[in-house]
N, C-alpha and C positions, 0 to 999 in steps of 0.2 A: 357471356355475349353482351357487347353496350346494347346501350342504347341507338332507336334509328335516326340519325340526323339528316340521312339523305329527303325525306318529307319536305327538307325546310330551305328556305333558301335566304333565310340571313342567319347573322349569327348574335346569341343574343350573350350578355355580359352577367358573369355571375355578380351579385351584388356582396359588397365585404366591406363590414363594421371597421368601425376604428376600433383600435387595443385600447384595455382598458389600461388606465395607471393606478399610481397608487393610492391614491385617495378615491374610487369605484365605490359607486354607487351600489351595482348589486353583491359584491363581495358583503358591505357593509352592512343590506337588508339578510342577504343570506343566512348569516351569521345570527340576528334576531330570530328569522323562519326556523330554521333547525331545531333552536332551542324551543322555540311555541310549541311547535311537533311532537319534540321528544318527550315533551310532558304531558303529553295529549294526546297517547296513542290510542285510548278508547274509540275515538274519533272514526279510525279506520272500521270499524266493525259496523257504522253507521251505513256507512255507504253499502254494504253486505247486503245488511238487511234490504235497505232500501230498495236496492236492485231484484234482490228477490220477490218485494212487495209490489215493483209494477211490472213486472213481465208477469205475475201473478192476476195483475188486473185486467193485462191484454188480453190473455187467454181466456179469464170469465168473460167478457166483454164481447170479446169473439164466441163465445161458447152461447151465448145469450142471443146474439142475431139468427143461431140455428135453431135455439129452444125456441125463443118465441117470435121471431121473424114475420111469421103469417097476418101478425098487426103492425100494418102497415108505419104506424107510428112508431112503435116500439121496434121497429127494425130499422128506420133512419135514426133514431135516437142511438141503438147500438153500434150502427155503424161506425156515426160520429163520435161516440165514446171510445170505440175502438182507435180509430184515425188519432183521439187527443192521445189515448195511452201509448201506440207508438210513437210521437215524438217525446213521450217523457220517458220512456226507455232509450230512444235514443239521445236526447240530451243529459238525462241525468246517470245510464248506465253506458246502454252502449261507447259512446264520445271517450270515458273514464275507462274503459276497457283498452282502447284501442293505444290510449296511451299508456297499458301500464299501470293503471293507478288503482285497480279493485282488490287483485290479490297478490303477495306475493309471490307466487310460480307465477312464470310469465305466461306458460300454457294453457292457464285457466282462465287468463285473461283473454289469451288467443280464439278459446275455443267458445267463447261468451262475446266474441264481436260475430261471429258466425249468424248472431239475431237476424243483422242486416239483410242477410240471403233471406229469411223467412218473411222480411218485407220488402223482399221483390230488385234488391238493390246488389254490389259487392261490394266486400268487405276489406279484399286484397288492393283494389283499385283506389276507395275510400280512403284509406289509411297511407296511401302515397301520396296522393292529392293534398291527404292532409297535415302529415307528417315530414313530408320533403319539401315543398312546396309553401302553402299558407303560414305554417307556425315558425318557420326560420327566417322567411320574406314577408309579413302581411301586410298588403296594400304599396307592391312591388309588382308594377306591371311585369306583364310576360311572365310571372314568377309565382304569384298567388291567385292561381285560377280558384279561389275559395271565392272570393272576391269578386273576378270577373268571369262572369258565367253566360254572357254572349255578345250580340251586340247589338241588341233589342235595347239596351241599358248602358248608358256611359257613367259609369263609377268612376274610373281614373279618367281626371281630365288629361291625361297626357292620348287618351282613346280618341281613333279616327270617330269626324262629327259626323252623322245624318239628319237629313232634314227632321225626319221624325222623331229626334231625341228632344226639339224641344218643346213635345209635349209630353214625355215619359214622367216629368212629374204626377201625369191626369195619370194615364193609360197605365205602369207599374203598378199602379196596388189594386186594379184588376188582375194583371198577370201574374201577380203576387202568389193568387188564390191557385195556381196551377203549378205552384213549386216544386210538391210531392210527384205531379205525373210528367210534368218536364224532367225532373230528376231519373223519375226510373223507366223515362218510354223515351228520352232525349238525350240525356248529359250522360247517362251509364253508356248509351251506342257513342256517341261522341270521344268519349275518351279511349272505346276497346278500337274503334275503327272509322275514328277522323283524321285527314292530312291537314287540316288550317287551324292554326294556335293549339298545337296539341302539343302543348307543354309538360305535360306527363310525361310522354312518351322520349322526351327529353332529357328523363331523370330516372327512368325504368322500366323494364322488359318485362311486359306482363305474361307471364307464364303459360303455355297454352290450355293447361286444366281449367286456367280462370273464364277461358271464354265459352265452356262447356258449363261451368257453373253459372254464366251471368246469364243465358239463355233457361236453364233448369229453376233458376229462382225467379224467372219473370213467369216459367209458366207453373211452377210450386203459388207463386201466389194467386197469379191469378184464377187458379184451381181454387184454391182454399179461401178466397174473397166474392170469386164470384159462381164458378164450375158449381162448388158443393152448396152455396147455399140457393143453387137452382133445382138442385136434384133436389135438395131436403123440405124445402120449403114450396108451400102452394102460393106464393107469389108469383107473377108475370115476368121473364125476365128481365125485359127495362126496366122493370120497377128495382127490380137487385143492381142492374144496373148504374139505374139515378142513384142511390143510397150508396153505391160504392163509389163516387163522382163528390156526391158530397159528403162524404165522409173524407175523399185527397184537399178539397175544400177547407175543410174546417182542419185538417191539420197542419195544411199550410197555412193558414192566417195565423196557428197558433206558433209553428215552428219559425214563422218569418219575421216574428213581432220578436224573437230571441236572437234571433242573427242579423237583423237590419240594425242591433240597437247594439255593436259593439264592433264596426271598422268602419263601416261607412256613413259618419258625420262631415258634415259641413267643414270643422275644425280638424279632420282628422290629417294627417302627415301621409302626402304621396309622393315620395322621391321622385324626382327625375334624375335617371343614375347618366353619368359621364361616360366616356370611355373605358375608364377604368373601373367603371361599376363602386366607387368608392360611396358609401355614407360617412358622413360626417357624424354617427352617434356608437358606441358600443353597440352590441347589439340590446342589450340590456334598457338601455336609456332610448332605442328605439321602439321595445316592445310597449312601451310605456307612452311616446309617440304616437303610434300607430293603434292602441286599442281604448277601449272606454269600457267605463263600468253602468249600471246602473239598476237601481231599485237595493242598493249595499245594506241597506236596515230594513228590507223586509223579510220576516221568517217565510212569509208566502211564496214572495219569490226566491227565495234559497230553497226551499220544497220545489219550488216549480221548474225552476229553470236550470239545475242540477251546476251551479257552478258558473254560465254565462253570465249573469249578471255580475259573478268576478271576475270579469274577464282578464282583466291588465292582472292578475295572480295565477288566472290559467297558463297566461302565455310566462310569464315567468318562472312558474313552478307546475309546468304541464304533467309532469307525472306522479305528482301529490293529491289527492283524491278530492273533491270538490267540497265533500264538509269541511274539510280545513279553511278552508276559504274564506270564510266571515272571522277567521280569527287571523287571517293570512293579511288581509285587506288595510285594515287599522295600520299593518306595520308598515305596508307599502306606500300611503299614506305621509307617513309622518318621515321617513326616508326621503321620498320624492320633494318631499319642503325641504331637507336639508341639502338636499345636492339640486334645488331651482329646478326642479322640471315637474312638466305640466303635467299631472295626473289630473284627469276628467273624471268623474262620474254623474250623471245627469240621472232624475225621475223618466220613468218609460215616456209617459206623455213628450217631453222633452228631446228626449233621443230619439223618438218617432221623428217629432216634427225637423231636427237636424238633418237626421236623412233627406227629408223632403224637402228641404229647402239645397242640399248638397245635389239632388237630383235636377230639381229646378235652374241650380246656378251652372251646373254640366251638362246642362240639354240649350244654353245658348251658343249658339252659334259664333257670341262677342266675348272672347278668350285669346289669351296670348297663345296658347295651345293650337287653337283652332286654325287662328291667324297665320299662325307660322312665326311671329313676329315677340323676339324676348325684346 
């Protein structure tokens, strides 16, 4: 069965890399990656653990807001603790599942992106958005809805202006903090059953069991977040309530401070594609364009952020498991010097403030974009 195209009423242009030649760029890093790898296969068993050790932590964590919940402190502190450990399953495991990259059987990988439903989210829908879409296009309007996620937010300056984008540089990192419940109370409905920029739907028939499960995981969680720790606990319900509020809080400042800091800079590459949808870079020498690194020498943030902070090695070796990564990095590096192109990596501090200043300079209204006027 395609896809439904009747929703739409333009038509949009698939975007297509130039061919590489002989002298390629990533043929020539490849070649170095492989061989780092194959000597390095201990590596893989890191990420095993890993993944075991924080789904390990979310459940204590969660298990600890039922034990001792009744103190009132000690049950907004587990919340929040809770809240940080899902996004470190989801960045440092989950993310690495979805592409393939924890175990060899792909079905183990399959059945370990499943977390997502237990945090209220889907995992079928997730992994088209992110797999078809973002990682072959990123920072390709109409193409990488990773990207573009409403229009609250002008990211791609090639995006229709409103008055009120130019103050999204203020107002965005308040809205920041509601990422996690816009995600599973917004963008989840959005994508099973929106007709305007529903770009998914573009690229894939979402199966109808999915939409039996996207409804079952909102109300699994919200059972097991807020339902059960009303029953079990002599707390007031608001009071469970505020605590699970800010608990989406604090794990969105923590999840958003990983994803703001690796497409959308100031510097970063947003086509505006032709008629023929042509880029002018392989695809390879575009993911290199379009992504950024940052915090690359710290072991904190290699524990933290499961891989994001290499990002320009995710996107180029998306199914290679993210401890590879700090050994991945160096090579890409020192490649991207040889063939002239821009590899970024910036300190968090820095990529923060790119963003915000990329927000700033897309919320004026005084753009050729805007204008209408190349």
């Amino acid at each position: 069965m395609p896809a439904d195209t009747s929703i739409y009423d333009t038509k949009i242009t698939k975007p297509a890399f130039r061919k590489a030649g002989e002298n390629d760029f990533f043929r020539d890093l490849n070649k170095q990656v492989q061989a780092a790898i194959s000597e390095r296969k201990g590596i893989q068993n890191r990420i095993v653990f890993k993944s075991a050790l924080l789904i390990t932590f979310y459940f204590l964590f969660y298990s600890c807001i039922l034990l001792f919940g009744n103190n009132t402190y000690l049950l907004f502190a587990f919340y929040i603790l809770t809240g940080w450990s899902m996004i470190l399953v989801f960045l440092n495991t989950f993310h690495d599942a979805a592409h393939g990259a924890i175990f060899k059987r792909r079905i183990y990988n399959e059945w370990l992106t499943y977390i997502l439903e237990l945090f209220g989210s889907n995992s079928f829908v997730w992994k088209k958005r992110h797999l078809l879409l973002h990682h072959p296009y990123p920072n390709v309007q109409h193409w990488d809805i990773d990207v573009k996620q409403s229009d609250m937010v002008r990211i791609f300056p090639q995006s229709k202006w409103f008055s009120f984008h130019r103050y999204q540089h203020v107002y965005m990192w308040f809205l920041y903090f509601f990422y996690t419940l816009n995600w599973l109370f917004v963008r989840d409905f959005k994508d099973f059953f929106g007709t305007k920029d529903n770009y998914l739907k573009r690229v894939t028939v979402i199966p109808r069991v999915e939409y039996f499960k996207l409804f079952g995981a909102k109300v699994l969680n919200l059972f097991l977040m807020i339902g059960l720790p009303v029953l079990v606990l002599e707390q007031q319900w608001y009071t469970i309530v505020a605590a699970f509020l800010v608990m989406h809080f604090a794990a969105s400042a923590f999840g958003v401070t990983a994803l703001l800091s690796t497409h959308a800079d100031e510097d970063a590459d947003f086509p505006l594609l032709g008629e023929d949808g042509q880029i002018n870079n392989t695809w390879a020498e575009y993911q290199v364009a379009a992504t950024k690194d940052f915090c690359t020498n710290s072991r904190f943030a290699n524990m933290l952020f499961g891989g994001f902070n290499h990002h320009v090695a995710h996107h180029l070796f998306p199914t290679v498991a993210h401890t590879y990564y700090p050994s991945i990095t160096p090579l890409i590096k020192k490649v991207a010097l040889q063939y002239e192109l821009d590899y970024r990596s910036y300190p968090l501090h820095e990529a923060i403030y790119s963003h915000f200043m990329l927000l700033k300079k897309n919320g004026s209204a005084e753009n050729l974009f805007a204008a209408g006027e190349l």
